[in-house]
DSSP file (Angstrom, degrees, kcal/mol; ACC not computed):
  #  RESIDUE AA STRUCTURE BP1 BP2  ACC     N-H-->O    O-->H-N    N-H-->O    O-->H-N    TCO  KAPPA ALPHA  PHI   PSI    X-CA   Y-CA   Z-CA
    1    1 A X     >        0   0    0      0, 0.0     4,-2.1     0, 0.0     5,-0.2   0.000 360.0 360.0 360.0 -36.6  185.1    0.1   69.9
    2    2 A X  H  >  +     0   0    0      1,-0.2     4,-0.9     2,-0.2    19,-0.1   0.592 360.0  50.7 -81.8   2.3  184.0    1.0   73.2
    3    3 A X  H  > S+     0   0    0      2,-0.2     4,-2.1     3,-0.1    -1,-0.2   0.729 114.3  47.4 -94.5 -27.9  181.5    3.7   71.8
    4    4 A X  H  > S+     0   0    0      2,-0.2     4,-1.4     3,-0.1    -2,-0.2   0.946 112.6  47.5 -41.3 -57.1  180.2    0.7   69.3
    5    5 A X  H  X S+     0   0    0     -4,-2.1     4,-2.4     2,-0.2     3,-0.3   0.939 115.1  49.5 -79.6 -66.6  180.0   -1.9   72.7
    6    6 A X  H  X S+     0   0    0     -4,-0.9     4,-1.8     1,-0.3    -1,-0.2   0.802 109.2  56.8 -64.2 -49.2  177.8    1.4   74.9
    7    7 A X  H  X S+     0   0    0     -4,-2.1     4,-2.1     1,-0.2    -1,-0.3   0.966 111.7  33.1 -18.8 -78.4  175.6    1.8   72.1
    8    8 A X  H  < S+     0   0    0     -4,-1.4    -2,-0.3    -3,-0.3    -1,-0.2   0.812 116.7  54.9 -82.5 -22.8  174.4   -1.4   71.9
    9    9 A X  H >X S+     0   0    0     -4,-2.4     3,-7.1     1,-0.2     4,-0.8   0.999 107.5  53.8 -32.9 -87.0  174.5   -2.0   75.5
   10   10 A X  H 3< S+     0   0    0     -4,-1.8    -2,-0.2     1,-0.3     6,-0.2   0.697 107.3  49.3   5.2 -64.0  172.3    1.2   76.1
   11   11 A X  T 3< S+     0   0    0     -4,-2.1    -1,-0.3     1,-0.2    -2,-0.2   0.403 109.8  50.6 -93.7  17.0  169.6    0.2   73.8
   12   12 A X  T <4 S+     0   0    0     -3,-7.1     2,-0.5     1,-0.1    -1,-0.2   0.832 102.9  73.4-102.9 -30.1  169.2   -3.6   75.3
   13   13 A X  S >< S-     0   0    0     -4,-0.8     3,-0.8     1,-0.1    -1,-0.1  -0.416  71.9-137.8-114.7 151.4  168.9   -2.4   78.9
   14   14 A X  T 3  S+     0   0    0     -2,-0.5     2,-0.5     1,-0.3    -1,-0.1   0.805 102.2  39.4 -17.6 -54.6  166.1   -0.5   81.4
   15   15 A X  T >   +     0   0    0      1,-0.1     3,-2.2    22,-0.1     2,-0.3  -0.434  64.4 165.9-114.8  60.4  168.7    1.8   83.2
   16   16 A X  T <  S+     0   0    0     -3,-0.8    -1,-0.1    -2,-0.5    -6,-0.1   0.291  71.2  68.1 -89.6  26.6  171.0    2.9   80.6
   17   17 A X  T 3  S+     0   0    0     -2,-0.3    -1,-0.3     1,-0.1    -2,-0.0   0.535  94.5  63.3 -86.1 -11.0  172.5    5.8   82.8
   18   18 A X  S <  S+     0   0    0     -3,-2.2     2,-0.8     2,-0.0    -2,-0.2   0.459  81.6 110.2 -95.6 -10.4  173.9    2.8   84.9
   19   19 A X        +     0   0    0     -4,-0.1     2,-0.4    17,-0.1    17,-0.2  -0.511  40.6 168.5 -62.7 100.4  175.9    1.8   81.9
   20   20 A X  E     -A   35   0A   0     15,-1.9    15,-2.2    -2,-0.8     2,-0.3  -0.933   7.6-178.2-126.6 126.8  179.6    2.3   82.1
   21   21 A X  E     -A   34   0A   0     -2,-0.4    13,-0.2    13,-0.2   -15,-0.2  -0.468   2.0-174.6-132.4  76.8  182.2    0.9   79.6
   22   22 A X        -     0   0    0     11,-0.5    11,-0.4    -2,-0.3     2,-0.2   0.232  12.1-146.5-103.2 175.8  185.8    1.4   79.9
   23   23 A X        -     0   0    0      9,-0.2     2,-0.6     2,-0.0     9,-0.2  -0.952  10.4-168.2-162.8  96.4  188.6    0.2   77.1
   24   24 A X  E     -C   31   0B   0      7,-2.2     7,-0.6    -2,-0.2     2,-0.1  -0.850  11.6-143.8 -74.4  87.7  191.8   -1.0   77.7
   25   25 A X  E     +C   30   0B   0     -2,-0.6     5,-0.2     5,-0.2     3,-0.1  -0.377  17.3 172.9 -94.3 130.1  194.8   -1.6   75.3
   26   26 A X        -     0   0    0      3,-3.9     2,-0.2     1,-0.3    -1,-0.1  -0.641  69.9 -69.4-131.9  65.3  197.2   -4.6   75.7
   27   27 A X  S    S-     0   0    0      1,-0.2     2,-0.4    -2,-0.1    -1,-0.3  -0.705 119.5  -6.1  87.1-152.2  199.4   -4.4   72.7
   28   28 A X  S    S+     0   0    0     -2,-0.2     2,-0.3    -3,-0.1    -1,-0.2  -0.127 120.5  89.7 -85.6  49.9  197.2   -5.4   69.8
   29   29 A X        -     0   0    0     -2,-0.4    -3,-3.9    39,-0.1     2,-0.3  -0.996  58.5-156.1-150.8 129.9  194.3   -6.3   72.0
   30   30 A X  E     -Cd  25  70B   0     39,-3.3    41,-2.8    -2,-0.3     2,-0.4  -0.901   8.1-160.4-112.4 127.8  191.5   -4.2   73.2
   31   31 A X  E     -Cd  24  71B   0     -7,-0.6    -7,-2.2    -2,-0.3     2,-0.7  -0.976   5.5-166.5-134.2 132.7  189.9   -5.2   76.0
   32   32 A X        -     0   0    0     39,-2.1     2,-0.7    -2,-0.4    -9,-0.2  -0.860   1.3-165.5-125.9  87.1  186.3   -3.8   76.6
   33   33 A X        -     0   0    0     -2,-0.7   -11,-0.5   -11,-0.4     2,-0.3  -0.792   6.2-154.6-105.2 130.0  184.8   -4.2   79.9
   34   34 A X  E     -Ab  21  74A   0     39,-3.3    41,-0.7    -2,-0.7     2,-0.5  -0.687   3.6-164.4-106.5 119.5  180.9   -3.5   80.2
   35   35 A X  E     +Ab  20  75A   0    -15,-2.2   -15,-1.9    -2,-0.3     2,-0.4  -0.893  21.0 169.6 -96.8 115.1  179.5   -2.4   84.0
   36   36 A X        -     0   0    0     39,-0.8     2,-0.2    -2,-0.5   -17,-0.1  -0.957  42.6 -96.7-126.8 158.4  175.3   -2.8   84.0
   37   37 A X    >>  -     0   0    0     -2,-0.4     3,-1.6   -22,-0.2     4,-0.6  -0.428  43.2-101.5 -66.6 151.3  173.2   -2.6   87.0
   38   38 A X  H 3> S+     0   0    0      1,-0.3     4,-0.6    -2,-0.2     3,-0.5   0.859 121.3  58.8 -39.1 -44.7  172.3   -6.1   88.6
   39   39 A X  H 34 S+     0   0    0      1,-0.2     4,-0.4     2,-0.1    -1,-0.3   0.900 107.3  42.3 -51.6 -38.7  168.8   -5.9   86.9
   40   40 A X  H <>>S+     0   0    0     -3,-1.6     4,-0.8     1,-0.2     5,-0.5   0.354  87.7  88.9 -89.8  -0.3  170.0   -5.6   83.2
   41   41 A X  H >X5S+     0   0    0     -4,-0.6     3,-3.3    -3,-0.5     4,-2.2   0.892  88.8  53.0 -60.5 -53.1  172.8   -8.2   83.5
   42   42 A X  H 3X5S+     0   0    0     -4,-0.6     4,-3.6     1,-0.3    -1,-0.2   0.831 111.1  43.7 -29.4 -54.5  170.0  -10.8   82.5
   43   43 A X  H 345S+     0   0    0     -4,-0.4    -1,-0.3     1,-0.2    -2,-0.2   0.383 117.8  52.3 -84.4  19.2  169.0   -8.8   79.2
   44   44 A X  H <<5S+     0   0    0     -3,-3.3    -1,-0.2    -4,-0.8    -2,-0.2   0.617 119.8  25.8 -98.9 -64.4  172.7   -8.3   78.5
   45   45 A X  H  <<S-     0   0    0     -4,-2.2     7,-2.0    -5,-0.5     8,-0.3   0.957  99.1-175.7 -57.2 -47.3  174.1  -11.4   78.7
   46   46 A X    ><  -     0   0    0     -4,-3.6     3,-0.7     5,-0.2     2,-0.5  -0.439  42.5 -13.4 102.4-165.5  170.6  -13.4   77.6
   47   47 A X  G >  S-     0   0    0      1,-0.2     3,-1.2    -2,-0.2    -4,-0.0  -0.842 129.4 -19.2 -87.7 134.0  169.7  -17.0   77.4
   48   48 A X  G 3  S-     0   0    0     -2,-0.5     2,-0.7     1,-0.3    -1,-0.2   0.921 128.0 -58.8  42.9  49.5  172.9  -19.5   77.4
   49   49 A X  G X  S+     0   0    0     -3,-0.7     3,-2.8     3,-0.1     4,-0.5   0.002  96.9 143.2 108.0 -71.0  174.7  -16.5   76.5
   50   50 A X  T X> S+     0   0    0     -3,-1.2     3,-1.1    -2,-0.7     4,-0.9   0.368  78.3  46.3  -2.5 -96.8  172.9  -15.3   72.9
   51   51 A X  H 3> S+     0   0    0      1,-0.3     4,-2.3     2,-0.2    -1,-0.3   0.685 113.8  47.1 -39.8 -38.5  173.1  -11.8   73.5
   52   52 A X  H X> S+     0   0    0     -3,-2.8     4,-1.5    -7,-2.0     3,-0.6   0.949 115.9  42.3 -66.6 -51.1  176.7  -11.7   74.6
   53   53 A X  H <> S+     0   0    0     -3,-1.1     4,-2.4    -4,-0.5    -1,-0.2   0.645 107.0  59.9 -88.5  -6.0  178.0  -13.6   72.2
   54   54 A X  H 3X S+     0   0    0     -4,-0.9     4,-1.8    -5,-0.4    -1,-0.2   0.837 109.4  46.0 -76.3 -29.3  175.9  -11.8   69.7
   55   55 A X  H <X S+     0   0    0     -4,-2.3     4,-1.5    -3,-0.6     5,-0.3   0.985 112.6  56.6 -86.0 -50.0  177.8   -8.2   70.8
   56   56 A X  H  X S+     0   0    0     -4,-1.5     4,-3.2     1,-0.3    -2,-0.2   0.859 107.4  41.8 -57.9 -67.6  180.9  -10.2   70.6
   57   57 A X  H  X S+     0   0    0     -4,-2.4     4,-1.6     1,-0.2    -1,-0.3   0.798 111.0  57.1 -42.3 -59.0  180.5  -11.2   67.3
   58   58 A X  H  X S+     0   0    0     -4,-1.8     4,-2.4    -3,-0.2    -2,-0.2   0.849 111.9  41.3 -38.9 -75.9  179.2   -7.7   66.3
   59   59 A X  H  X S+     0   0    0     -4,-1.5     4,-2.4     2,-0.2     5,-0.4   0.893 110.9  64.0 -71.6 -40.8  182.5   -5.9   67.5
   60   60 A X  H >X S+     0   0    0     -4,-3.2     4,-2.3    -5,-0.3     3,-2.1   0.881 103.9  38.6 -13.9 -94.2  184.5   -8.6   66.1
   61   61 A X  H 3X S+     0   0    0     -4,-1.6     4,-0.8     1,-0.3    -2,-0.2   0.807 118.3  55.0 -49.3 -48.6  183.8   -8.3   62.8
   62   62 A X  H 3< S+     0   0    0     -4,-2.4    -1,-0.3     1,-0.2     3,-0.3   0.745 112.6  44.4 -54.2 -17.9  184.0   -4.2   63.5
   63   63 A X  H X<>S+     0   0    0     -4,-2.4     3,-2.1    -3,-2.1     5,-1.4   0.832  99.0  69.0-120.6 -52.8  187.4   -4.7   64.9
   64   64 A X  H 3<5S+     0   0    0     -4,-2.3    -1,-0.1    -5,-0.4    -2,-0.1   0.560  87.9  64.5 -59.0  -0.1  188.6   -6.7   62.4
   65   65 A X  T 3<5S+     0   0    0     -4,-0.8    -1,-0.3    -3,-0.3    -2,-0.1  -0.110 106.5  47.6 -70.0  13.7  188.6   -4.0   59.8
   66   66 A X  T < 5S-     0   0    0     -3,-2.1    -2,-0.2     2,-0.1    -1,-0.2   0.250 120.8-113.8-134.2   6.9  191.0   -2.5   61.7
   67   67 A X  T   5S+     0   0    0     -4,-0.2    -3,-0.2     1,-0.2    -2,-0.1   0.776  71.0 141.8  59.8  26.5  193.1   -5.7   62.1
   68   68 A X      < -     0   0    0     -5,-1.4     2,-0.3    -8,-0.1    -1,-0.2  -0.054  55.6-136.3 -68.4 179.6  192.4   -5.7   65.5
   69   69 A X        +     0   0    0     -3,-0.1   -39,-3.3    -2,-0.1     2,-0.5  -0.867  24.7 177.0-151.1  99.6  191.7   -7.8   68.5
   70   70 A X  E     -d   30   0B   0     -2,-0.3     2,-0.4   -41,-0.2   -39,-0.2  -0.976  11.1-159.3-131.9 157.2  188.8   -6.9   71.1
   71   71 A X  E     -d   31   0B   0    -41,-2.8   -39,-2.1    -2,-0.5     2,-0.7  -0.979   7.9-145.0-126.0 104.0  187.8   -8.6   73.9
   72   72 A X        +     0   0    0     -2,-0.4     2,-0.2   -41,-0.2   -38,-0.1  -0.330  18.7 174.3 -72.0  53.7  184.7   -8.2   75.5
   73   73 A X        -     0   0    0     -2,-0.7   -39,-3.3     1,-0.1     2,-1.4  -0.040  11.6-168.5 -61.8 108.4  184.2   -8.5   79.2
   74   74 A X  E     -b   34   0A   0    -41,-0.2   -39,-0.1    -2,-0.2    -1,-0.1  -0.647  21.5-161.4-126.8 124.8  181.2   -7.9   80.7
   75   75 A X  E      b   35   0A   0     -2,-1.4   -39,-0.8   -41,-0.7    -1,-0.0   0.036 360.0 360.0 -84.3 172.3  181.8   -7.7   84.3
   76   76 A X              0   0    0    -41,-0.1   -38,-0.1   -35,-0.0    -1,-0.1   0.681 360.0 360.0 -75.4 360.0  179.6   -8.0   87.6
């Protein structure tokens, strides 16, 4: 999941060397936290949200083919 999540991260924002996205497992829950520079948070997250919840969705649906659970956090 976390090469899915860096992908699409990558292609939304300006500085995508600044992009870092580490992956954690808690049981059957994958927890995916997304690093952007301070400029890009805007075009990551979006307006009220849209993009974020749009990558959320996205890895959902990937993750549930695998009868999974990931959780996206994308931190400051």
């Amino acid at each position: 999941m976390r090469e899915l999540v860096e992908v699409i991260v990558k292609a939304l924002v300006d500085d995508p060397e600044s992009v870092v996205v580490t992956e954690k497992e808690e049981g059957r829950t994958t927890v995916v936290e997304v690093h952007v520079a301070d400029s890009d948070m805007g075009k990551v997250i979006g307006k009220q949200g849209r993009i974020a919840k749009a990558i959320r969705a996205v890895v959902k649906a990937a993750a549930s083919k695998e009868d999974r659970k990931v959780v996206v956090d994308i931190a400051d």
